[in-house]
Legacy VTK file of the C-alpha trace (Angstrom):
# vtk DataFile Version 3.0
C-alpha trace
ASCII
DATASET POLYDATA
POINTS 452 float
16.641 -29.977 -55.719
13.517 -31.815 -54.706
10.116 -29.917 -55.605
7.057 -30.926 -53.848
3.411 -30.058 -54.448
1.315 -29.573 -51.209
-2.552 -30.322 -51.830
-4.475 -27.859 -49.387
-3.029 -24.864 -47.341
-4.734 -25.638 -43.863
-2.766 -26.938 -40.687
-1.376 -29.933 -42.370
-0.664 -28.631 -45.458
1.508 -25.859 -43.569
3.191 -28.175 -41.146
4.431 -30.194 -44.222
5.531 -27.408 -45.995
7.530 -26.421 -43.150
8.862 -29.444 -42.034
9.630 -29.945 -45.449
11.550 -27.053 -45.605
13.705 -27.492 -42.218
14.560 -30.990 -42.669
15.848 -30.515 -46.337
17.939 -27.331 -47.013
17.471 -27.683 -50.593
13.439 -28.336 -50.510
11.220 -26.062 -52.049
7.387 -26.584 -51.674
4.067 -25.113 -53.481
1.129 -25.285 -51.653
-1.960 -25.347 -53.612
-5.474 -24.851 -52.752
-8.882 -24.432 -54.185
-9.614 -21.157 -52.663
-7.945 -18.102 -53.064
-6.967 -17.912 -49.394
-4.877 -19.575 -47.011
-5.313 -21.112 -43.926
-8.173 -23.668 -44.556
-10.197 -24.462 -41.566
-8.403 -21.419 -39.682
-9.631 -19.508 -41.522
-13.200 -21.093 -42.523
-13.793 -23.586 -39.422
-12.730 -21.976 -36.437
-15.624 -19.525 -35.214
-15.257 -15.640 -35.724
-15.161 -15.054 -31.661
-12.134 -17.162 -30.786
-9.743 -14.927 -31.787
-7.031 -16.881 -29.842
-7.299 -20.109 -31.635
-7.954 -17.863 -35.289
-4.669 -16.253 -34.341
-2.481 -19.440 -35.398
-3.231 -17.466 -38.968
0.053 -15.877 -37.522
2.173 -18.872 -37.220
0.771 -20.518 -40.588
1.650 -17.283 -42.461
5.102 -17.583 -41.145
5.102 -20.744 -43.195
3.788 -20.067 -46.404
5.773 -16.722 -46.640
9.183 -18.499 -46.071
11.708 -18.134 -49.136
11.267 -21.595 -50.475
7.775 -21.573 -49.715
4.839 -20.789 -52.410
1.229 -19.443 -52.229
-0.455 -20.891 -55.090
-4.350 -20.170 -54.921
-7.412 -20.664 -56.797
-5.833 -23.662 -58.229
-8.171 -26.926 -58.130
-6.779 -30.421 -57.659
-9.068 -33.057 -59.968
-12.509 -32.533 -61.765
-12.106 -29.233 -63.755
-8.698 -28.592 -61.983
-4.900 -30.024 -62.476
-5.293 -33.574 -62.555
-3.017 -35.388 -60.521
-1.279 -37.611 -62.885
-0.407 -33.999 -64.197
0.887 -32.831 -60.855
2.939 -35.790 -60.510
4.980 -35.128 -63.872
5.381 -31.277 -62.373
6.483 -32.451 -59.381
9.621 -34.994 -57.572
6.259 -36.014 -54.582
2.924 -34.509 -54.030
1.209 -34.175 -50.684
-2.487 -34.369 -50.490
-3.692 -32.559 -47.161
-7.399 -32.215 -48.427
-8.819 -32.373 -44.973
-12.212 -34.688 -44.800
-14.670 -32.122 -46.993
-18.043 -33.607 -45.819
-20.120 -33.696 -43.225
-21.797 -37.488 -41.995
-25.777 -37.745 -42.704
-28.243 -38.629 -39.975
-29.659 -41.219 -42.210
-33.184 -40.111 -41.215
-36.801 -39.602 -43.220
-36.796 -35.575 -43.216
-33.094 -34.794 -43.493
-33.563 -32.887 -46.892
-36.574 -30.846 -45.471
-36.077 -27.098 -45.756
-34.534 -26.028 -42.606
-32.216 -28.928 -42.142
-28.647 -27.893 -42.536
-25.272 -29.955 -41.733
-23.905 -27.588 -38.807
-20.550 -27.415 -42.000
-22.777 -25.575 -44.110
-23.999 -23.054 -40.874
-20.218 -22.616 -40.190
-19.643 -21.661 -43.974
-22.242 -19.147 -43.833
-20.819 -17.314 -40.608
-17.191 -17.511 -42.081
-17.327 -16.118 -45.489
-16.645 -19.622 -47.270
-16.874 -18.449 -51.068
-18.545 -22.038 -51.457
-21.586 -21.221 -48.659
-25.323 -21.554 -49.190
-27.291 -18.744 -49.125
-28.979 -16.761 -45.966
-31.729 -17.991 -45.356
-30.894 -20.292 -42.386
-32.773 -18.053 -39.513
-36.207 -16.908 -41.426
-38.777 -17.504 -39.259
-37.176 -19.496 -36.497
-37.902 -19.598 -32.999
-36.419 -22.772 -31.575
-33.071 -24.547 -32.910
-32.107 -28.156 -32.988
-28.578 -29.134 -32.793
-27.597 -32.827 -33.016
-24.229 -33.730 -31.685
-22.180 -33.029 -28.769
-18.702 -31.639 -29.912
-16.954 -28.504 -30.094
-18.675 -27.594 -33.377
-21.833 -28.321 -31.844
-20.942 -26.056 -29.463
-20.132 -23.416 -31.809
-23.043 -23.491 -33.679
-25.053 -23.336 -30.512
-22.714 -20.525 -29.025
-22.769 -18.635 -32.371
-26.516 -18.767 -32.178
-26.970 -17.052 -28.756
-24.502 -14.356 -29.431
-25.951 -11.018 -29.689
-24.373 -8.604 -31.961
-22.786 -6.415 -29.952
-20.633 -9.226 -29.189
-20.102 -10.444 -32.779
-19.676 -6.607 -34.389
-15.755 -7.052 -33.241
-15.450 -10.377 -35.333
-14.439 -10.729 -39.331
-17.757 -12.445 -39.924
-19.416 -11.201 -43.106
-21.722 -8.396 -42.541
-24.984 -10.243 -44.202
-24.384 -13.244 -41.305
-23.801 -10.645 -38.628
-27.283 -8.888 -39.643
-29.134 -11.916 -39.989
-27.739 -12.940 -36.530
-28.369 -9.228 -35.062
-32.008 -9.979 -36.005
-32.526 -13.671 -35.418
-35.901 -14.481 -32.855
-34.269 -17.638 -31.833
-34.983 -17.993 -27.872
-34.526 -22.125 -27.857
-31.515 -23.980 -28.407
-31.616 -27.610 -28.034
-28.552 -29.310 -28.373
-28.972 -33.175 -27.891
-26.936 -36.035 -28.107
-27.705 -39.971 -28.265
-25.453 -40.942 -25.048
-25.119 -39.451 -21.510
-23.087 -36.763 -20.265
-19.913 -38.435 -19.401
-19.181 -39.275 -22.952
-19.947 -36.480 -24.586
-17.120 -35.341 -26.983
-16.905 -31.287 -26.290
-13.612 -29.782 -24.643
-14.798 -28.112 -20.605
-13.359 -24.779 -21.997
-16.185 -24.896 -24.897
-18.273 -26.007 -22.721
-18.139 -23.501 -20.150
-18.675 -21.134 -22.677
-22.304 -21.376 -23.196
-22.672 -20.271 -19.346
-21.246 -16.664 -19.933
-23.198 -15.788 -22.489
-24.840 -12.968 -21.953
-28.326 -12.681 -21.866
-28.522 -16.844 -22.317
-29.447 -19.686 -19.497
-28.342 -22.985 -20.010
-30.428 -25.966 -18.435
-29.688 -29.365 -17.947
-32.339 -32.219 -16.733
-31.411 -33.351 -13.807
-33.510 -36.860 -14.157
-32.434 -37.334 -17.682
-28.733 -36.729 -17.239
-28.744 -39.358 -14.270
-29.570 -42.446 -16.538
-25.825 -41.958 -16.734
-24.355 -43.481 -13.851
-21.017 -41.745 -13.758
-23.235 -38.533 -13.737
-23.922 -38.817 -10.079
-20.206 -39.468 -9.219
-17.658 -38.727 -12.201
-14.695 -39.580 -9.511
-13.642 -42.401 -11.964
-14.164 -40.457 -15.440
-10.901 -39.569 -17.228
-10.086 -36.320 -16.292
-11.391 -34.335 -19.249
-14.684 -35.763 -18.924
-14.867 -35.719 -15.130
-14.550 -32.108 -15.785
-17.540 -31.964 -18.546
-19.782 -33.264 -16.223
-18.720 -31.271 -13.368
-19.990 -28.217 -15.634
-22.819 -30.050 -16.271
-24.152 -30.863 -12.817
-23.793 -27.097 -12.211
-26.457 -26.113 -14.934
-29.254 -28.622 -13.210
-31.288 -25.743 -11.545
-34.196 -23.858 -12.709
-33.201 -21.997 -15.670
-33.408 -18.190 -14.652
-36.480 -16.344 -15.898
-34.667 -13.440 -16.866
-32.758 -14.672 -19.957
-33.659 -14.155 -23.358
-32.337 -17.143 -24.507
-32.111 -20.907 -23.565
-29.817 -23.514 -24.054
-31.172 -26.713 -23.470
-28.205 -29.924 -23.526
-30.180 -32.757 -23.764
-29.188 -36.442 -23.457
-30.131 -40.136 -24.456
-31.418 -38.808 -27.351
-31.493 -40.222 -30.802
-32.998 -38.586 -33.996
-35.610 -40.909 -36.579
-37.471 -38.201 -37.681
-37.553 -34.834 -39.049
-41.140 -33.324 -38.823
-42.427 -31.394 -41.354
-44.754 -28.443 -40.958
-46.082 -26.292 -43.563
-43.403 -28.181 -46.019
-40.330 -27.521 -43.987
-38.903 -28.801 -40.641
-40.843 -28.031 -37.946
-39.548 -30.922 -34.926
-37.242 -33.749 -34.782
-38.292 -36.877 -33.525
-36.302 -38.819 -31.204
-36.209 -41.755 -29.974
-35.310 -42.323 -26.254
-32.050 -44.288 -25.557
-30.627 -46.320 -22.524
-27.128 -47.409 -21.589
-26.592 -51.196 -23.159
-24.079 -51.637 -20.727
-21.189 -51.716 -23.134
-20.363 -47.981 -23.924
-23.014 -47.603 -26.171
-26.675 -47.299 -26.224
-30.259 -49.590 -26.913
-33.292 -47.824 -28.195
-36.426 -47.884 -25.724
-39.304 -47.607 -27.948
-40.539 -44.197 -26.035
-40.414 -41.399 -28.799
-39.942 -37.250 -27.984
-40.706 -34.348 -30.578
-38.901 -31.125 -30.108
-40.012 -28.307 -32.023
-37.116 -26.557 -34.066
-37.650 -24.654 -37.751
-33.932 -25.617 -37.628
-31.890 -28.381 -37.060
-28.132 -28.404 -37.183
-26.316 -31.780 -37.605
-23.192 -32.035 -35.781
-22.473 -35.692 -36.007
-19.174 -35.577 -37.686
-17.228 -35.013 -40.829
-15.738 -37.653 -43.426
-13.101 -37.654 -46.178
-14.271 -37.851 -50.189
-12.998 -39.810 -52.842
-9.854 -37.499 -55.150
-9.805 -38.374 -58.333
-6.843 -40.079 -59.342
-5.999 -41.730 -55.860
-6.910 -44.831 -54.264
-9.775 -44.352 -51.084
-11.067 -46.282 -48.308
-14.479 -46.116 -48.474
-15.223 -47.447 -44.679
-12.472 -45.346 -42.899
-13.073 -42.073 -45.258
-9.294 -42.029 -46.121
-6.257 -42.787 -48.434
-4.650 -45.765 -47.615
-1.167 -45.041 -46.476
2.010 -46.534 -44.633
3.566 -43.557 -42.824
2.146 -41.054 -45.088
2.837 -43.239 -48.416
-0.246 -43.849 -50.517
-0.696 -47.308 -51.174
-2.381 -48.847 -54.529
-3.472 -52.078 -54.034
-1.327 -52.751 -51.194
1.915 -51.358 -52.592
3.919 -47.914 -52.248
2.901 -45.526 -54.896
5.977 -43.590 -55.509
6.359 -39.886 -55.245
2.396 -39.906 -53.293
1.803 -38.767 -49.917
-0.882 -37.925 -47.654
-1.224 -36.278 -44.233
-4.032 -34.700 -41.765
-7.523 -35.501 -41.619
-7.561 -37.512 -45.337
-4.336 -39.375 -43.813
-5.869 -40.557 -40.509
-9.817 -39.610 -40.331
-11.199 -36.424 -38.703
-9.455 -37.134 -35.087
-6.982 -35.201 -32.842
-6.793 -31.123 -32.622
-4.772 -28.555 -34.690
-1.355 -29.251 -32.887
-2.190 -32.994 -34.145
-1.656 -32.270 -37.579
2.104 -31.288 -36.670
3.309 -34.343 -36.205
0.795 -36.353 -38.409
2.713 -34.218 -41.571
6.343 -34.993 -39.456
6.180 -38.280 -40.085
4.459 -38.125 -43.839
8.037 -35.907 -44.352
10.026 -37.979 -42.662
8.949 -40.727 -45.392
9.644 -38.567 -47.861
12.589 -37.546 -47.543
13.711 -40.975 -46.766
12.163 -41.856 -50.512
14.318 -38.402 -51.731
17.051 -39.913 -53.402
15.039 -41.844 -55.876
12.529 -39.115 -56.627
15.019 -36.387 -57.169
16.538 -38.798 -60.000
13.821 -38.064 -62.222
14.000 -34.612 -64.376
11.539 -32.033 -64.206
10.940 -28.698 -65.561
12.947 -25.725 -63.567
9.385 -23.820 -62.047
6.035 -25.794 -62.897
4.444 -22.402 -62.837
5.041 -21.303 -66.228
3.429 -25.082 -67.566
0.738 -24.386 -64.763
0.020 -21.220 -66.719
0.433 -22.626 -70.268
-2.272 -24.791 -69.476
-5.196 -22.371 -68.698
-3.925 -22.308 -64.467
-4.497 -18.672 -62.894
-3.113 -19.014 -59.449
-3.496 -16.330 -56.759
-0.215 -15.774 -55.529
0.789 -14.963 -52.333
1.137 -10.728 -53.469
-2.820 -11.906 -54.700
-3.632 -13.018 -50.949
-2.004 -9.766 -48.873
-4.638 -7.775 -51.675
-7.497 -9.735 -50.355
-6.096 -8.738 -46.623
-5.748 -5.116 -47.514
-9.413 -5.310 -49.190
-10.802 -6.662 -46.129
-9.288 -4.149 -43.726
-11.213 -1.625 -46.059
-14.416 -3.029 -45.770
-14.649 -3.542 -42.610
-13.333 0.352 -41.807
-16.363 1.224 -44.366
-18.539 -0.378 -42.178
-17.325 0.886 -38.492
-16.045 -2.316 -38.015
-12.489 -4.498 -38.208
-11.382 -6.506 -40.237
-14.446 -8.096 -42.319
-13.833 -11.402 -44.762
-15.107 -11.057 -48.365
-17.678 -13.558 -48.895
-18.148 -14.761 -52.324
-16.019 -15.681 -55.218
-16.087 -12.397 -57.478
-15.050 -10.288 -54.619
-11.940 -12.297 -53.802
-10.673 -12.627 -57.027
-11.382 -9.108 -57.672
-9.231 -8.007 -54.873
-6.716 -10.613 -55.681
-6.258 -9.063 -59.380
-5.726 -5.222 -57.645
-2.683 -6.746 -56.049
-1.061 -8.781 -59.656
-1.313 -11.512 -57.813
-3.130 -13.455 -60.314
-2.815 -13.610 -64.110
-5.495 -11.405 -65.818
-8.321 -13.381 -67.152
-8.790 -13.557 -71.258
LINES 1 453
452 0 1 2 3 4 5 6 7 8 9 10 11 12 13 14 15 16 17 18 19 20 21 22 23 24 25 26 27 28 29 30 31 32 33 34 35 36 37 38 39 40 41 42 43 44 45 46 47 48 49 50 51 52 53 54 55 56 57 58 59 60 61 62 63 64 65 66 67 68 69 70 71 72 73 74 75 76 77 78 79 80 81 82 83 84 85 86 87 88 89 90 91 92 93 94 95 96 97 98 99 100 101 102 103 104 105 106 107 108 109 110 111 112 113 114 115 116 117 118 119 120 121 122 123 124 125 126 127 128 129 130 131 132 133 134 135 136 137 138 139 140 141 142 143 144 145 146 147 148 149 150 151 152 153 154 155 156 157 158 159 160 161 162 163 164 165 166 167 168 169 170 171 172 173 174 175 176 177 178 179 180 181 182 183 184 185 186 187 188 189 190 191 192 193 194 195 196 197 198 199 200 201 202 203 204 205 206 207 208 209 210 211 212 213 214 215 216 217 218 219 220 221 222 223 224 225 226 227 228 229 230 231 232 233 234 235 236 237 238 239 240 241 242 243 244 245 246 247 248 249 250 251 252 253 254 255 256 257 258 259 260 261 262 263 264 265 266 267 268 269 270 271 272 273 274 275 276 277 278 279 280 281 282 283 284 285 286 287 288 289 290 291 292 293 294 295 296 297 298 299 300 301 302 303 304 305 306 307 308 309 310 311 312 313 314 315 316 317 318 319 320 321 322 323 324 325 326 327 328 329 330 331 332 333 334 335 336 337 338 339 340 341 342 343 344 345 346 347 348 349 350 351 352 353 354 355 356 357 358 359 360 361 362 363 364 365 366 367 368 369 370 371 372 373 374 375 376 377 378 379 380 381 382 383 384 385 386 387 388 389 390 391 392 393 394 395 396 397 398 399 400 401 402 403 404 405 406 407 408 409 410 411 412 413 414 415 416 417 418 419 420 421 422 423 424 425 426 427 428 429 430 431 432 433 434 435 436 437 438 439 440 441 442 443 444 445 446 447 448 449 450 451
């Protein structure tokens, strides 16, 4: 019977624990993750208002609650965890689907002012990640500088216009939806360093920012044109022709009306964060121009924008696991098909797949075939693997050695605790945000090991 440990209990990790599971009839897999819950960036990424995208929960769950399929949470992989040499004598292969956990600097004088936040830690705040910094993120601001053009720039930008009527119906945390409720912020700059046509947001995210109630969204005209293909996006691809479609439709006076303002800006690039009164009080860019080549050349003609804070949306990269070879430039385990490689050769019985597999690219349903053909190689590698001997359940040596996992029983607790809090609080379903309160509610349900 071949046993296989799955690193991380997001998309990837799910789609290899059920391909796993359909391609071998005799496969059993445990996934393991940090936290206590399931679902990774389903749960923590993906923003508390798009409940269509947050309801894949549905199709993951399927997954993990399938008969040769186990929940096992709370259990770290490396530094103060199960190290992985260990995990490899548990287990016939283990699959690392760790995601890429950090967010890319700006590289800037002024990044570490007070006030200056990777748009990953915002998202952590407004999601209940156990891990998240605290609330101060809206004290005393007025105007908001996000820097990026993607989806999660989008989300951060739509997540700060919302008004709280609109995000009482979400599972966000009740201290984020409070501190949203009351947030003064009536300027939202969201800026990017290229034009319009190659900005990297999906049009349905886009569009979103225009039906937000209550919110105007403005884009200049006379900056947006130092994109050519802004004045005629016949020849774009046709996601971006789309984009800019949007875009050309937000070029009038803003209305007067609105109590917010979204303003997308363009050929933009931070070099400074201002401080005032010893946090940020204005980024500093620097003009750009199209070099011609897809990219852009600075001008030497310099902007301030006033924002108390500043969101960086400018990507996320992979981090180094202890105990497994990493590309430093790419942000990823070398692989062939899913097979780590050390030093250039197959590591036996080591596997990776998602975003530490092939960098932070493609969308959810990406991940489904990115762990298809990570399986695929490992179940071609099966026969050798399964000729080593290992111990009938790794749980009980898991245990023996100090491991408390949240199991699955642990995980419907933390479900059934949520429902209750948000009924307490004339709401739905509201996530438990820290540490103590998950494992708390985890315990009620025996789904973890009482502590010593």
């Amino acid at each position: 019977m071949l046993r296989v440990a799955v690193v991380g209990s997001g998309p990837s990790g799910c789609y290899t624990a059920q391909h796993l599971v359909q391609l071998d009839p005799g496969a059993r897999a445990d996934v393991l993750d940090r936290l206590p819950c399931p679902y990774g960036l389903v749960r923590y990424g993906v923003a508390p208002d798009h409940e269509k995208i947050k309801s894949l929960q549905g199709s993951l769950r399927t997954v993990l609650e399938h008969e040769r399929v186990r929940f096992l949470g709370a259990v770290p992989v490396g530094p103060g965890g199960v190290p992985a040499a260990r995990l490899r004598e548990l287990y016939h292969a283990v699959v690392y689907c760790v995601g890429a956990a950090t967010d890319r600097h700006l590289g800037v004088p002024g990044e570490e002012l007070p006030g200056s936040w990777s748009a990953t830690e915002f998202v952590s705040w407004y999601s209940a990640h156990p891990d998240a910094a605290g609330t101060g993120f809206l004290r005393g601001v007025r105007s908001a500088v996000v820097v990026g053009v993607g989806n999660v720039a989008v989300d951060v930008t739509r997540m700060l216009a919302r008004g709280e009527g609109e995000l009482r119906p979400t599972d966000m945390p009740h201290t984020a939806l409070t501190a949203l409720a009351a947030s003064e912020v009536a300027e939202i700059h969201m800026v990017g360093r290229r034009g319009p046509s190659q900005a990297r947001f999906t049009t349905k995210e886009l569009r979103e920012l225009g039906t937000l109630p209550d919110t105007a969204v403005h884009v200049d005209a006379a900056e947006a044109a130092l994109d050519p293909a802004f004045a005629d996006p016949s020849g774009l691809p046709p996601p971006r022709r789309r984009n800019v479609e949007v875009l050309r439709g937000w070029t009038a006076p803003p209305r007067a009306d609105a109590r917010r303002l979204i303003r997308l800006r363009f050929f933009l690039r931070p070099v400074e964060l201002l401080a005032v009164d010893g946090r940020v009080g204005a980024v500093r860019f620097e003009r750009t121009a199209p070099d011609g080549e897809g990219g852009v050349t600075g001008t030497g003609r310099f902007e301030d924008v006033k924002g108390q804070l500043v969101l960086r949306s400018v990507g996320y990269r992979g981090v180094p696991l202890e105990g497994l070879p990493f590309d430093a430039a790419t942000g990823t385990v070398p692989h062939l098909a899913g097979r780590v490689l050390r030093g250039g050769t197959v590591a036996p019985g080591e596997y990776v797949a998602g975003w530490i597999k092939r960098g932070p690219t493609g969308v959810i349903g990406t991940n489904r075939s990115c762990a298809k053909e990570t399986v695929t190689s490992l179940l071609q590698d099966a026969p050798s693997l399964t000729a080593r001997l290992l111990p009938d359940d790794p749980l009980p040596a898991l245990r023996a050695e100090g491991v408390h996992p949240v199991l699955w029983q642990g995980w419907e607790s933390v479900e059934r605790a949520e429902s209750r809090l948000g009924a307490s609080l004339g709401r739905g379903v509201v996530k438990l945000p820290d540490w103590e309160s998950l494992l708390t509610a985890a315990r009620e349900g025996d789904g973890v090991d009482p502590r010593p």
